[in-house]
C-alpha positions as CSV (number, residue, x, y, z in Angstrom):
1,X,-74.4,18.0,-33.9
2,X,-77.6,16.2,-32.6
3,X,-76.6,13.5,-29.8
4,X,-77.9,10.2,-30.5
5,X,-79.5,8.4,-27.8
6,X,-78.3,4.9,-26.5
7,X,-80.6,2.0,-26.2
8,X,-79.7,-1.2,-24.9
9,X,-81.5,-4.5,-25.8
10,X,-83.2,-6.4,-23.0
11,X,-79.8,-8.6,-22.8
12,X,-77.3,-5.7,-22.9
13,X,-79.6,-3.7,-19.9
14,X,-79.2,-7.2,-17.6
15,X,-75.9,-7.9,-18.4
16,X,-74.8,-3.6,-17.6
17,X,-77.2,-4.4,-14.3
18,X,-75.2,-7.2,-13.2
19,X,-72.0,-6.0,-13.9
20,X,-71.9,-2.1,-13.2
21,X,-71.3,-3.2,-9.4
22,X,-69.9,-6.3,-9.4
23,X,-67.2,-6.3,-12.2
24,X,-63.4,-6.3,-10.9
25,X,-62.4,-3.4,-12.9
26,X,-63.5,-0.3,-11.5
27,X,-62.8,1.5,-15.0
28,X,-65.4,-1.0,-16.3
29,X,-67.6,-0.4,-14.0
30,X,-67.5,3.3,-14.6
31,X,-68.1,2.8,-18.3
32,X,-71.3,0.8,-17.7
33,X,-72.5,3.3,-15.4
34,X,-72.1,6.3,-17.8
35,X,-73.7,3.8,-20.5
36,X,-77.1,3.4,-18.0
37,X,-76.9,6.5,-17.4
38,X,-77.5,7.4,-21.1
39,X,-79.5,4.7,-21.4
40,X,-81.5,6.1,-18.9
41,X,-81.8,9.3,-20.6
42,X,-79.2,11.7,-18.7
43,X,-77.4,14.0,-20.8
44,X,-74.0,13.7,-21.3
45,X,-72.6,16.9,-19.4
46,X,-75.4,15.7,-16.0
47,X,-73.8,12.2,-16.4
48,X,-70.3,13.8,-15.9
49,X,-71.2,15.7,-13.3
50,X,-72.7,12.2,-11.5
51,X,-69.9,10.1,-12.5
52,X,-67.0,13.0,-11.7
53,X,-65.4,12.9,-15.1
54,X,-65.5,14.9,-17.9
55,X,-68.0,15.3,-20.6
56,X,-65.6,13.9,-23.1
57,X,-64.9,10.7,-21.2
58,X,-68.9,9.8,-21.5
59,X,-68.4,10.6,-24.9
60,X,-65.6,8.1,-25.4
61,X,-67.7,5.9,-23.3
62,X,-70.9,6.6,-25.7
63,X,-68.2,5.9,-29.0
64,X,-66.9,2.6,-27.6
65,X,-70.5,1.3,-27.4
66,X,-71.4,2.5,-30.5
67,X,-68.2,0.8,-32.5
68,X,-67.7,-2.2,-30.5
69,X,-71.0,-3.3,-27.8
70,X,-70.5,-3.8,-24.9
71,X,-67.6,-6.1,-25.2
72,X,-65.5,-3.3,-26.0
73,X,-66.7,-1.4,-23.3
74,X,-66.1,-4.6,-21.0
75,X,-62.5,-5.1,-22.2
76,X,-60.2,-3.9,-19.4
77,X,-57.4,-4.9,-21.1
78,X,-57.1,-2.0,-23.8
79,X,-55.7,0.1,-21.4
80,X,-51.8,0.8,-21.0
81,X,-50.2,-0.3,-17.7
82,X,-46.7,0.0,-17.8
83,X,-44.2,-2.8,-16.1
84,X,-40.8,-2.5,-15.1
85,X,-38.1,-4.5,-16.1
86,X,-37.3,-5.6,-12.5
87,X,-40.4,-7.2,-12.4
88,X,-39.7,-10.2,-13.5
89,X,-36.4,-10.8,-11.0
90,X,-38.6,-9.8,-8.0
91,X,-38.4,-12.8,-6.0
92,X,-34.7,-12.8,-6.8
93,X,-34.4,-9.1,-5.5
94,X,-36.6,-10.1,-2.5
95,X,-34.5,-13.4,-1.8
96,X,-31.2,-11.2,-1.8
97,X,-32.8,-8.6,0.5
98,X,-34.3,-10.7,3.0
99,X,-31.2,-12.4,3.3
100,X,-28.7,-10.0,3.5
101,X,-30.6,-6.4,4.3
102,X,-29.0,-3.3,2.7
103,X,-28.0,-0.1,4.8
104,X,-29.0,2.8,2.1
105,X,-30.7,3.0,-1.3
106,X,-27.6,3.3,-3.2
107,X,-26.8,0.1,-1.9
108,X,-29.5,-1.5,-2.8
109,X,-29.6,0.2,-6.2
110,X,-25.5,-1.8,-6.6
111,X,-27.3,-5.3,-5.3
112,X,-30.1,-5.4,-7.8
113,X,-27.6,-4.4,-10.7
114,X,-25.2,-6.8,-9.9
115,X,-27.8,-9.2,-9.6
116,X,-29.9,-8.2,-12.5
117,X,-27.9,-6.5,-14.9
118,X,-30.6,-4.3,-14.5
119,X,-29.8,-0.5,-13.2
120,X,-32.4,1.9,-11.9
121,X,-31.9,5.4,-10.4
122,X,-32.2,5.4,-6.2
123,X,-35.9,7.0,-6.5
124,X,-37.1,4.6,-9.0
125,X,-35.4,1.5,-7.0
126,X,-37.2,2.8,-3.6
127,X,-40.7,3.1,-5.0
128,X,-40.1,-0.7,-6.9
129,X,-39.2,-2.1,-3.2
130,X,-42.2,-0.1,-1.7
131,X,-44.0,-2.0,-4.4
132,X,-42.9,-5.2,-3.5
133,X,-43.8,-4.3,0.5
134,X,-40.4,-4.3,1.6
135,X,-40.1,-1.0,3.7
136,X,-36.9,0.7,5.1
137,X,-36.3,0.0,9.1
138,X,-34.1,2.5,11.1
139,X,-32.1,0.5,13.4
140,X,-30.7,2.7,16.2
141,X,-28.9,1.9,19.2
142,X,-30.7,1.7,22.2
143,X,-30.3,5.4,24.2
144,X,-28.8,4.6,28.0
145,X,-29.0,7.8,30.3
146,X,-24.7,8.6,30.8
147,X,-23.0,6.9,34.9
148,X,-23.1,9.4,37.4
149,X,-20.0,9.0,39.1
150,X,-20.8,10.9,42.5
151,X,-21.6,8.4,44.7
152,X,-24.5,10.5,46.4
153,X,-26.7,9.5,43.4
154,X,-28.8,6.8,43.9
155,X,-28.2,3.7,40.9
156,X,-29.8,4.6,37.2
157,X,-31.7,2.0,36.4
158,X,-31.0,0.0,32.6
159,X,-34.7,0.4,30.2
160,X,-34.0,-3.5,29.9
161,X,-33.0,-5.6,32.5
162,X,-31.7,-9.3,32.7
163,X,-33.3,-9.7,35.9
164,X,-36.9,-10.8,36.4
Protein backbone atom coordinates (compact mmCIF):
# COMPACT_ATOMS: atom_id res chain seq x y z
CA UNK A 1 0.00 0.00 0.00
CA UNK A 2 1.64 3.30 -1.25
CA UNK A 3 1.71 6.04 1.76
CA UNK A 4 0.25 9.18 0.88
CA UNK A 5 2.06 12.23 1.64
CA UNK A 6 0.65 15.07 3.99
CA UNK A 7 0.54 18.60 2.92
CA UNK A 8 -0.53 21.32 4.91
CA UNK A 9 -1.98 24.62 3.51
CA UNK A 10 -0.13 27.82 4.38
CA UNK A 11 -2.71 28.26 7.40
CA UNK A 12 -2.62 24.71 8.80
CA UNK A 13 1.69 24.93 8.65
CA UNK A 14 1.33 28.40 10.95
CA UNK A 15 -1.20 27.29 13.08
CA UNK A 16 0.91 23.34 13.69
CA UNK A 17 4.07 26.06 14.13
CA UNK A 18 2.47 27.90 16.84
CA UNK A 19 1.01 25.32 18.56
CA UNK A 20 3.36 22.13 18.46
CA UNK A 21 5.22 23.90 21.50
CA UNK A 22 2.99 25.96 23.12
CA UNK A 23 -0.36 23.99 23.25
CA UNK A 24 -1.36 22.70 26.97
CA UNK A 25 -1.78 19.25 25.98
CA UNK A 26 1.27 17.45 25.59
CA UNK A 27 -0.61 14.61 23.55
CA UNK A 28 -1.55 17.44 21.15
CA UNK A 29 1.51 18.63 20.90
CA UNK A 30 2.92 15.20 19.96
CA UNK A 31 0.30 14.80 17.22
CA UNK A 32 1.30 18.07 15.58
CA UNK A 33 4.87 17.14 15.73
CA UNK A 34 4.41 13.71 14.03
CA UNK A 35 2.03 15.78 11.44
CA UNK A 36 5.32 18.29 10.63
CA UNK A 37 7.18 15.76 10.57
CA UNK A 38 5.36 14.17 7.63
CA UNK A 39 4.76 17.24 6.44
CA UNK A 40 8.23 17.69 6.31
CA UNK A 41 8.74 14.51 4.44
CA UNK A 42 9.96 11.96 7.25
CA UNK A 43 8.80 8.58 6.88
CA UNK A 44 6.62 7.24 9.12
CA UNK A 45 8.81 4.49 10.83
CA UNK A 46 12.06 7.72 11.15
CA UNK A 47 9.23 9.83 12.66
CA UNK A 48 8.62 7.17 15.38
CA UNK A 49 11.83 6.66 16.08
CA UNK A 50 12.15 10.84 16.62
CA UNK A 51 8.94 11.03 18.44
CA UNK A 52 9.49 7.59 20.66
CA UNK A 53 6.28 5.97 19.68
CA UNK A 54 5.40 3.49 17.50
CA UNK A 55 4.84 3.46 13.81
CA UNK A 56 1.24 2.89 14.22
CA UNK A 57 0.64 5.81 16.49
CA UNK A 58 1.96 8.33 13.48
CA UNK A 59 -0.30 6.36 11.48
CA UNK A 60 -3.28 7.14 13.69
CA UNK A 61 -1.92 10.53 13.86
CA UNK A 62 -1.64 10.61 9.81
CA UNK A 63 -5.66 9.13 9.78
CA UNK A 64 -6.99 11.66 12.21
CA UNK A 65 -5.65 14.50 9.82
CA UNK A 66 -6.89 12.94 7.01
CA UNK A 67 -10.72 12.40 8.38
CA UNK A 68 -10.99 15.27 10.54
CA UNK A 69 -8.04 18.42 9.96
CA UNK A 70 -6.42 19.55 12.25
CA UNK A 71 -9.28 20.17 14.68
CA UNK A 72 -9.52 16.64 15.28
CA UNK A 73 -6.01 16.37 15.75
CA UNK A 74 -6.30 19.49 18.20
CA UNK A 75 -9.18 18.01 20.25
CA UNK A 76 -7.72 16.74 23.52
CA UNK A 77 -10.85 15.83 24.73
CA UNK A 78 -11.50 12.48 22.73
CA UNK A 79 -9.45 10.81 24.97
CA UNK A 80 -10.69 8.62 28.04
CA UNK A 81 -9.73 9.79 31.54
CA UNK A 82 -11.36 8.04 34.05
CA UNK A 83 -12.86 9.78 37.47
CA UNK A 84 -13.61 8.38 40.59
CA UNK A 85 -16.73 8.64 42.34
CA UNK A 86 -15.16 10.21 45.41
CA UNK A 87 -14.29 13.01 43.39
CA UNK A 88 -16.91 14.96 43.69
CA UNK A 89 -17.09 14.76 47.85
CA UNK A 90 -13.41 15.75 48.04
CA UNK A 91 -13.55 18.82 49.95
CA UNK A 92 -16.01 16.98 52.23
CA UNK A 93 -13.36 14.09 52.61
CA UNK A 94 -10.62 16.71 53.12
CA UNK A 95 -12.84 18.81 55.62
CA UNK A 96 -13.34 15.57 57.74
CA UNK A 97 -9.68 14.69 57.56
CA UNK A 98 -8.23 17.87 58.39
CA UNK A 99 -10.42 18.05 61.25
CA UNK A 100 -10.32 14.93 62.83
CA UNK A 101 -7.00 12.98 61.35
CA UNK A 102 -7.35 9.13 61.00
CA UNK A 103 -4.79 6.58 62.58
CA UNK A 104 -4.76 3.85 59.62
CA UNK A 105 -6.16 3.33 56.20
CA UNK A 106 -8.92 1.18 57.25
CA UNK A 107 -10.06 3.98 59.17
CA UNK A 108 -10.06 6.26 56.80
CA UNK A 109 -11.58 3.81 54.30
CA UNK A 110 -14.96 3.66 57.45
CA UNK A 111 -14.93 7.79 57.49
CA UNK A 112 -15.25 8.35 53.77
CA UNK A 113 -18.06 5.60 53.65
CA UNK A 114 -19.91 6.80 56.31
CA UNK A 115 -19.62 10.10 54.99
CA UNK A 116 -20.15 9.29 51.34
CA UNK A 117 -21.94 6.22 51.12
CA UNK A 118 -19.25 5.68 48.91
CA UNK A 119 -16.86 2.41 49.77
CA UNK A 120 -13.43 1.87 48.25
CA UNK A 121 -10.82 -0.79 49.06
CA UNK A 122 -7.72 0.53 51.53
CA UNK A 123 -5.33 0.67 48.28
CA UNK A 124 -7.66 2.58 46.15
CA UNK A 125 -8.61 5.00 49.24
CA UNK A 126 -4.69 5.71 49.78
CA UNK A 127 -3.74 6.52 46.32
CA UNK A 128 -7.36 8.98 46.12
CA UNK A 129 -5.87 10.89 49.36
CA UNK A 130 -2.26 10.87 47.80
CA UNK A 131 -4.27 12.49 44.99
CA UNK A 132 -5.76 15.02 46.93
CA UNK A 133 -2.03 15.86 48.72
CA UNK A 134 -2.93 14.63 51.86
CA UNK A 135 0.06 12.41 52.97
CA UNK A 136 0.26 9.94 55.97
CA UNK A 137 2.48 11.41 59.17
CA UNK A 138 4.00 8.91 61.62
CA UNK A 139 3.72 10.45 64.93
CA UNK A 140 6.06 8.82 67.41
CA UNK A 141 6.89 9.51 70.87
CA UNK A 142 9.85 11.40 71.41
CA UNK A 143 12.85 8.67 72.47
CA UNK A 144 14.35 9.80 76.14
CA UNK A 145 17.79 7.87 76.95
CA UNK A 146 16.38 5.47 80.32
CA UNK A 147 17.51 7.37 84.54
CA UNK A 148 20.61 5.95 85.67
CA UNK A 149 20.12 5.49 89.18
CA UNK A 150 23.85 5.27 90.42
CA UNK A 151 24.51 8.33 91.64
CA UNK A 152 28.26 8.29 90.16
CA UNK A 153 26.77 9.22 86.83
CA UNK A 154 26.77 12.66 85.96
CA UNK A 155 22.81 14.12 85.01
CA UNK A 156 21.45 12.99 81.28
CA UNK A 157 20.49 15.77 79.72
CA UNK A 158 16.53 16.05 78.16
CA UNK A 159 16.81 16.60 73.84
CA UNK A 160 14.31 19.47 74.76
CA UNK A 161 14.57 21.63 77.52
CA UNK A 162 12.24 24.31 79.17
CA UNK A 163 15.16 26.24 80.12
CA UNK A 164 16.67 28.92 77.95
Amino acid sequence: MAWLRVNLTEEEQQLVRAEMDSHPDSAVRRRLWSLWLMHCGTKREQAAKILRVARSTIERDVHAYRSGGLERLRNSERRYKPTSSLAKHADKIRQSLEQEPVRTIAEACQRIAALTGVERKPTQVARFLKRMGLKWQRVRAIPVPPKKTSSSMPPIRLLFSTRS
